[in-house]
N, C-alpha and C positions, 0 to 999 in steps of 0.2 A: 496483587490478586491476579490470578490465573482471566485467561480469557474462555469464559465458558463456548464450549463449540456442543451443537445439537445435527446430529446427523439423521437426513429423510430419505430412505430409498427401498423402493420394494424388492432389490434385489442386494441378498445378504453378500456377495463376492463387491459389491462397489460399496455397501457399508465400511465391510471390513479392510477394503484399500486404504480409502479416507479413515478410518481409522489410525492405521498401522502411518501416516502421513503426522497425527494432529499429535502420537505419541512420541514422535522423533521429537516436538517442539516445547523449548521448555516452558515457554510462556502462553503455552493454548490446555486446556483439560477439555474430555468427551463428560458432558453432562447429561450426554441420553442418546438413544436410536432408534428410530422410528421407523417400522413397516410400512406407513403408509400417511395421509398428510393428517386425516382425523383423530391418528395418534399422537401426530405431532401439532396440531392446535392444542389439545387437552393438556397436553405437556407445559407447553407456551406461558399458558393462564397458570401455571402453578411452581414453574424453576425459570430461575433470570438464565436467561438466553443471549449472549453476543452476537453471535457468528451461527446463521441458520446454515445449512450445506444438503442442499434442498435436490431432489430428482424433480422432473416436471411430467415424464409421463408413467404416471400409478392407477390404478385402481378407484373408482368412488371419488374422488376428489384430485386431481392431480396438481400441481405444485404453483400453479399462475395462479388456481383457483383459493390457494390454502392464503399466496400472499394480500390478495384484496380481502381476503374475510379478517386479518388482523389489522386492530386499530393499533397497538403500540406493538412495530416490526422491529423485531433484532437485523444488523444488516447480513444479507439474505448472496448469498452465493448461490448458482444454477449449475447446477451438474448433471448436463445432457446428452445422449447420444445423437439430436436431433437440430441441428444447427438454426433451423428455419425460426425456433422461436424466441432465437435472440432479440430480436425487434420487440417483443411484447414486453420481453424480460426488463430492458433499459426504460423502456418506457416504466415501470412501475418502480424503478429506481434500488435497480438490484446493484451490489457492489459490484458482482464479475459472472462473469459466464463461463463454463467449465465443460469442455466437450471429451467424453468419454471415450479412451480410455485416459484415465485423468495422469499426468505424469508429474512427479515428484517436484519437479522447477517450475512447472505451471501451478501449484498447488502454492509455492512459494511467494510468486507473484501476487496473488491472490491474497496472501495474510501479510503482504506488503501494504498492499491497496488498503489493508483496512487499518493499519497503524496512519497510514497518510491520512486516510478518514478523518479520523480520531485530531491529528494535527491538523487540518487544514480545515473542514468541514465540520466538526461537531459543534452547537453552541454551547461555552463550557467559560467559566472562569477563566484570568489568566493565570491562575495559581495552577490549573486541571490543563490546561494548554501545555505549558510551560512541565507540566509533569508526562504529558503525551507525549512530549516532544522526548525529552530526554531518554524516554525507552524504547523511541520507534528506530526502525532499522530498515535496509532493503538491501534485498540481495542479487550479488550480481557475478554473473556468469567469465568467471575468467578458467582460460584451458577448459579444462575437466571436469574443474571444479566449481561448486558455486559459493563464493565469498559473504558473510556476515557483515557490513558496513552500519553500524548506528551515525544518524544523522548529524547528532551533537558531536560527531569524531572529524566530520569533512570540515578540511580548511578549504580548498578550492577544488573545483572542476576546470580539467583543460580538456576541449574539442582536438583529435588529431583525425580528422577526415569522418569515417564513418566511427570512433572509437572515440572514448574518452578516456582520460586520464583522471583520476580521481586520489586526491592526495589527502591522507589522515597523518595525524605524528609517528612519524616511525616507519610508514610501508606508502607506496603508492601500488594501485590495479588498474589495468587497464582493458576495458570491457567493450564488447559490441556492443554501441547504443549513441544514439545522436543527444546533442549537449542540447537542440530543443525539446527534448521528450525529458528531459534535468529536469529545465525550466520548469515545464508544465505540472510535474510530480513532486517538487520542493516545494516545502512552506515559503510562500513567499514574503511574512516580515520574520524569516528566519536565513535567506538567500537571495541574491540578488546578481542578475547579470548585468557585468560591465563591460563588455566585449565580446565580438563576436564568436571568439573561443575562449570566455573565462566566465563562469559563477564563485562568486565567493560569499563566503560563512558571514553574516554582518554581525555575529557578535564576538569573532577572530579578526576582524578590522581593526590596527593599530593605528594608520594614520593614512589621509590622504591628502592630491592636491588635484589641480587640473589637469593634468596626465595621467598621474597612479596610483594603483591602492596598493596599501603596505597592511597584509594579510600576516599574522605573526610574522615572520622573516622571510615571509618573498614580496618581492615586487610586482607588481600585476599591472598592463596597462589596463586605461581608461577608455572604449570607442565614444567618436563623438555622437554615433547614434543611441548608445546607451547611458549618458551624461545623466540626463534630466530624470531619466526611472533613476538611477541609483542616489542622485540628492533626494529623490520624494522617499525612499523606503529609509534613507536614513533620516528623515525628518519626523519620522512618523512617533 
């Protein structure tokens, strides 16, 4: 099933960005578009809503205003020209904040953030987890391009200074990005660091001992300051 996306902004040129953005993606559909927040409440109460992609300053109601008046929020995306009211936004427990003009890899991130949701954050069955999981994905910036990685595919993460290396069957990429911002963004009883430059997949784990993990057919050391996390996540 499609991720319903509902789009709020008084100005028809950032609708139709965000639009022209949610139809590149195969697993998002536009369930509606709304001029302004009191069209997009009425809307709310009557078509299942995912992913709100909310303006903050409209007309009559503006977008901080529309989130405190709903008791059951779809997770709610800000996309503003107006940075200052980020601070209000997090406080009310928005997925992401989106400063205009919105650009197509930042749009990206964004519909990252809300498959991690979905894995890491929602309360849900393990059946519904386990089903999150295997369709979530994030993408990442190598050259020119920005790469498709599903999470069920990573065997390990290697740190090489400020990059990492990220190995799936078949192809490794290697991206701007720090191997603690991995950490922080991985399900953690689905990943686990063993070293100061290694995470690995824990249900690609074939065997280990007190120096290394043997992750399908690589070897990986073990640091001794990450010992005891990775016996408790596989105890779990």
């Amino acid at each position: 099933m499609k991720i319903q996306c509902l789009i709020v902004d008084d100005e028809p040129p950032a609708r139709e960005l965000l639009a022209s953005y949610i139809e590149k993606m195969d697993d998002l559909e536009i369930t509606g578009q709304c001029g302004n927040a009191l069209e997009a409440f009425a809307f709310i109460q009557k078509k299942p809503v995912n992913i709100l992609f909310l303006d903050i300053q409209m007309p009559r109601m503006n977008g901080l205003e529309l989130i405190k008046s709903l008791q059951e929020r779809p997770r709610v995306i800000l996309t503003t020209a107006y940075r200052e009211f980020a601070v209000e936004g997090f406080e009310l427990d928005v997925l992401d904040y989106l400063v205009k003009p919105v650009t197509f890899e930042r749009f990206l991130k964004s519909i990252s953030k809300y498959h991690q949701y979905n894995v890491l954050k929602q309360p849900a069955a393990v059946d519904n987890k386990e089903e999150a999981f295997e369709k979530a994905y994030m993408y990442f910036k190598v050259n020119k391009e920005l790469v498709k990685i599903y999470l069920k595919e990573i065997i390990y993460i290697e740190s090489i200074k400020d990059y990492v290396k990220i190995i799936t069957p078949g192809k490794s990429v290697i991206t701007y990005q720090r191997i603690g911002y991995m950490e922080e963004k991985l399900p953690e009883n689905k990943f686990v660091r063993i070293h100061k430059s290694y995470i690995v997949s824990v249900d690609k784990i074939v065997s280990y001992n007190n120096e290394e993990v043997n992750v399908q057919s690589f070897s990986l050391p073990i640091g001794r300051n990450y010992k005891q996390q990775f016996l408790r996540v596989l105890s779990v």
